[in-house]
N, C-alpha and C positions, 0 to 999 in steps of 0.2 A: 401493580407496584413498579414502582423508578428503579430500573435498571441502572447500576451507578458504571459496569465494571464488565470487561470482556475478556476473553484472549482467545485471539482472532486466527485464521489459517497456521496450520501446523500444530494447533496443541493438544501434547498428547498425552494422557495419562501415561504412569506405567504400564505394562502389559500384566496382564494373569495369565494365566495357561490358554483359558479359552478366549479372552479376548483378542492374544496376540496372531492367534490364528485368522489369517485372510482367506473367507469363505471365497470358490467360485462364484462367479457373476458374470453372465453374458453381457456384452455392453448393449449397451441399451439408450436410445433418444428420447431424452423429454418433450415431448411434442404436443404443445397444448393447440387449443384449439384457435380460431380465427377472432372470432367472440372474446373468448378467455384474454389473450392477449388484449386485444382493440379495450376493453374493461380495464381491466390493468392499466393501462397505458390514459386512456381520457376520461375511465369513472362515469358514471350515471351520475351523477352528483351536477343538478344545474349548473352552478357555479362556478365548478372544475374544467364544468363542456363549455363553459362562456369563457374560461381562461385559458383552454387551449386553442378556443378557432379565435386568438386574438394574436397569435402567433403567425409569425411571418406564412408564406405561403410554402416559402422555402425549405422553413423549419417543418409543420406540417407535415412537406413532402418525404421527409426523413424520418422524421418518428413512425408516418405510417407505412415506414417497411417493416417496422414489429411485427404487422401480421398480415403480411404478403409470403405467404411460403414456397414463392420463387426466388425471394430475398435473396441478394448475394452478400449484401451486408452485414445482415444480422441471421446466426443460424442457431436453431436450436441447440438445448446440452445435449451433451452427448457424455453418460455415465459406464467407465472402461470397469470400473469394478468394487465390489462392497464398503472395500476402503476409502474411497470418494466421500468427500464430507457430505452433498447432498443426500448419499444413501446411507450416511453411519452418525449424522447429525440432524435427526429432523427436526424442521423449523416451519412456521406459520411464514407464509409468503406474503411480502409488503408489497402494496401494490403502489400506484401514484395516492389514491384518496387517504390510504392508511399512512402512507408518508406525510401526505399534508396534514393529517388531523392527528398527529402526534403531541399528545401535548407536553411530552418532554424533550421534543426535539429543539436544537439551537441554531441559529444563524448570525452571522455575522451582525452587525451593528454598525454606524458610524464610530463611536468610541473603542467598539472592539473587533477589530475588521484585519490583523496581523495574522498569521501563520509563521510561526516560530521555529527555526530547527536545529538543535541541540546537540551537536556532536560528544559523544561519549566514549574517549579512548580514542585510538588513533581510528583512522581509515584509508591510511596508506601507510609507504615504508617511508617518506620523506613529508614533512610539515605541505610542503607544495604540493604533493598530491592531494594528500588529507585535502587542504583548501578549496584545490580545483574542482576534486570529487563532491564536495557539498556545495559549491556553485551551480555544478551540472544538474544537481539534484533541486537544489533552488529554484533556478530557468525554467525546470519541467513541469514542478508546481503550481508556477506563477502562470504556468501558461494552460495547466490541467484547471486550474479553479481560478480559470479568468477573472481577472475584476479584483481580485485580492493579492496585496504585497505580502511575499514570504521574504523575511529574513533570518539570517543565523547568528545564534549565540557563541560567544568563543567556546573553544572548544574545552572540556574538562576533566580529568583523569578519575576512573574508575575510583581511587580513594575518598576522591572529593563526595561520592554518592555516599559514602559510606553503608552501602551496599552485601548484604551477605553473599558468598560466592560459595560454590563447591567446585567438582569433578565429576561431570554425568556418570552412569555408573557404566552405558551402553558404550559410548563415543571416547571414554576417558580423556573430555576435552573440560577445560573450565568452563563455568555456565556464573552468568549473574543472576539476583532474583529480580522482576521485572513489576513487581508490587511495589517494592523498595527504590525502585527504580522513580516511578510514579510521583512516590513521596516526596523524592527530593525536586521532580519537577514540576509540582503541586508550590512548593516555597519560591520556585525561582522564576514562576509565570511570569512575565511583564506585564505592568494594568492595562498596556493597548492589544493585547494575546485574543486572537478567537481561539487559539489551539497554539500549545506549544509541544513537539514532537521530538524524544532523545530518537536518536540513532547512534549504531553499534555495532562493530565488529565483532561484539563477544553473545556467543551465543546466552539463550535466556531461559528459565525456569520460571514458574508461575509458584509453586509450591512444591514442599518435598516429595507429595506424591505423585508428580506429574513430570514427564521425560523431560521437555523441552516445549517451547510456545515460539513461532514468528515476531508476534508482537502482542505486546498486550495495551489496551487503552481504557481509561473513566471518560467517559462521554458527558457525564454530570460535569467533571474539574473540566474537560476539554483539554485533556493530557495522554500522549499515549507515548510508549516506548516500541521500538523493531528492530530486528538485528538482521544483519544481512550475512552474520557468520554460515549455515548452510549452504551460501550461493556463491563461494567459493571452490572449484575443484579441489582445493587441497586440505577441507576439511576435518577430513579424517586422520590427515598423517599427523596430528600432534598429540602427544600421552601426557596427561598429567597423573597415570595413574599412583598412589598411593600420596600426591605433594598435600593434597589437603582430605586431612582423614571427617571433617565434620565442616556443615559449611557454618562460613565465621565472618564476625561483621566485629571487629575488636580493634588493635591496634594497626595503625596506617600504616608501620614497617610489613605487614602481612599481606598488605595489598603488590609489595614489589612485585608477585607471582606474575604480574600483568605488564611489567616493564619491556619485556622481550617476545610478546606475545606476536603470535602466529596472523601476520594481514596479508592476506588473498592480494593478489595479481589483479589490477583495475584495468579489467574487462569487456569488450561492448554487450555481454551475456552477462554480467555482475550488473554493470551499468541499467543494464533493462530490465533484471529480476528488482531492482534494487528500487527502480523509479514505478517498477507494477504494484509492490509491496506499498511502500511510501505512499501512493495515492490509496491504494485501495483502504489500505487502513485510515486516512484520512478522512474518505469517502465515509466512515463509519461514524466518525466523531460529527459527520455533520447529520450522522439519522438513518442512512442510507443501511439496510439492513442486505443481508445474503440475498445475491439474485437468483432466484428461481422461475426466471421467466428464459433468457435465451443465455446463449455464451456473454460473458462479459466480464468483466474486470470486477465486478463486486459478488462474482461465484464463489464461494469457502473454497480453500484447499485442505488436507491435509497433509502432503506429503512434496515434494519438491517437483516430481512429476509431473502431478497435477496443478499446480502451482503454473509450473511453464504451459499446460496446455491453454488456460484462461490465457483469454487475449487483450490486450491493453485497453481496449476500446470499452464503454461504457453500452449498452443495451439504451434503446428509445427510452422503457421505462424509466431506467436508473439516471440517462440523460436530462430528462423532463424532473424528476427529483432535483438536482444539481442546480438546474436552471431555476428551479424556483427557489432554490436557497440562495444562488449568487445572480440570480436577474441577467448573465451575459447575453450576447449577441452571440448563437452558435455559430457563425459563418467566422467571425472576429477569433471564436475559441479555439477553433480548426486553424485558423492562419497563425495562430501565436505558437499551435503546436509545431508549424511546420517551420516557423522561423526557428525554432529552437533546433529542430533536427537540421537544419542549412547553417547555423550560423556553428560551424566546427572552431574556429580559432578564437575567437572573442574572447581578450582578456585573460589568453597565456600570459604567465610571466616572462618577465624577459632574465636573461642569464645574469647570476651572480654570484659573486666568488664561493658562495658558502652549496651551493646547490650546485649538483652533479649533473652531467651531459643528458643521463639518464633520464634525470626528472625533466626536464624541455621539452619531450616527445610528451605533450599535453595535448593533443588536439583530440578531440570528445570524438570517444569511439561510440560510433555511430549504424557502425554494419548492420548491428542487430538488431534496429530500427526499421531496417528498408519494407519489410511487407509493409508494418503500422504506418508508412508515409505512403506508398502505394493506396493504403484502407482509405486514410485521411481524403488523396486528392478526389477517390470514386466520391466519398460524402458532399464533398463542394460543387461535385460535377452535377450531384442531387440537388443540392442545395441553391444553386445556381442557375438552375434551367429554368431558363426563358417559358413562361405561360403554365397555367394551373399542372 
């Protein structure tokens, strides 16, 4: 059956007595075999094995450190404890063949070949950041799923979703519903859309019995929403406890609750949770299912720790997926990432009467970047070398 409907890292029912309790668990490494992996990755499948050895030599030489387990690239998961999604979420592991032979999987098109991204509420304390900050997240895209133009929708106030909201009952912070959310960007797709994606400061709800969700997406509409409310430090300092006793989607004077609401400090650890998120859920809309083959960016989280331990980078298998959905040049895909992490100033604003000294100090915080550009040049250095 078609899968229409997800919610992706973070989501979490409410607790019961016995579920809220996190069993011990020794950590532990997923450590599949040499075989397992190299299957995974090139398929017995004639025609899979004829469409990989048509790949550069380059690229070849990179994917096959999947299952080199001297690898310095790519390293097995490594599960710290019960509450990890791979151990409290089990799922049927997608290889490359079951990716290719999805037949409800989507890809780009000539006519439908955009990436869309839909700012929802603010994302900074001044319109200029907001801006800046969905520019930097643009660039990232553009240059994560090479080969495709992402652009952004102006941005929209929480009322205009018409949107039910409550007050988590844990956090007593305001939460949106992220179903609701879907809805309204289900009506506002553009006809040239492969995927159109809200983003959000305000944390998200999936349903009333369920704590809180990252993101949620329809892979059928090619629609997802993600909030980036947990990946601020300062979280937890805001109470809305008792302002809204039931959550309500009524009149727009009801929405003001969100006029003053609480935006995180734009961060180079916002910036990087925010850009790991944003891909990886898009990663999702294009097929790309939980990776259970080594560490990588399309691993589930549940929980903001485990969140940061996945690493930005994409595993051979899940690489080799991407590739066949947007056909790039991996060597081209690595250098657009690295332009983006080098090119810090591009297209600051410049000063004007209405904007504060403050807001000027735009240069894309970057710090928290430097291993993934470190990771990136080792790949080219792979990828680059002269002779088989």
């Amino acid at each position: 059956m078609e899968e229409t409907s997800h919610c992706w890292p973070g989501a979490y029912r409410k607790p019961t007595t016995s579920a809220s309790r996190v069993l011990g668990l020794k950590m532990q490494v997923v450590q599949h075999s040499e075989h397992t992996l190299k299957t995974a990755l090139i398929s017995k499948n004639p025609v899979l094995v004829s469409q990989y050895e048509k790949l550069t030599v380059g690229e070849q030489r990179l994917m096959n450190e999947a299952f080199q387990p001297t690898s310095e690239l790519f390293r097995p998961i490594t599960v710290y404890s019960q509450s990890d999604w791979i151990t409290s979420h089990p799922e049927a592991p997608q290889d490359f063949e079951k990716f290719f032979s999805d037949p409800y999987r989507k890809a780009p098109t000539p006519e439908k070949s955009n990436i869309y991204i839909q700012p929802i509420g603010s994302l900074g304390n001044s319109r200029v950041i907001s801006e800046e900050y969905v520019k930097w997240l643009k660039g990232y895209c553009e240059a994560f799923f090479y080969g495709l133009t992402v652009k952004f929708l102006e941005p929209v106030s929480i009322s205009a979703t018409k949107c039910s909201f409550r007050v988590n009952d844990h956090t007593q912070n305001l939460q949106i519903h992220a179903g609701h959310i879907l809805t309204f960007l289900k009506k506002k797709k553009p006809e040239d859309a492969f995927c159109v994606v809200g983003i959000t400061m305000i944390d998200l709800y999936p349903r009333d019995s369920w704590n809180f969700v990252f993101g949620q997406a329809s892979l059928t509409e090619g629609v997802g929403i993600f909030s980036f409310a947990r990946y601020g430090k300062d979280f937890h300092s805001s109470c809305y406890k008792g302002t809204v006793t039931k959550a309500k989607r009524t009149s727009s004077s009801e929405y003001s609750i969100f006029d003053n609401y609480y935006i995180p400090e734009i961060t180079s650890v916002l910036l990087l949770r925010s850009c790991k998120t944003l891909t990886h859920e898009i990663g999702h809309i294009f097929g790309l299912r939980h990776c259970q083959w080594l560490a990588c960016l399309m691993q589930g989280s549940n929980h903001l720790e485990e969140a940061d331990r996945r690493p930005l980078n994409l595993c051979p298998i899940c690489l080799r997926k991407l590739q066949c959905a947007l056909g790039f040049d991996v060597v081209e895909r690595y250098k657009a990432l690295l332009r983006w992490l080098d090119d810090e100033c591009k297209d600051t604003p410049r000063a004007t009467p209405e904007h504060s000294y403050e807001d000027l100090n735009l240069t894309k915080p970057v710090e928290a970047f430097q291993e993934w550009k470190e990771w990136i040049l080792k790949c080219l250095a792979v990828l680059q070398k002269e002779g088989p």
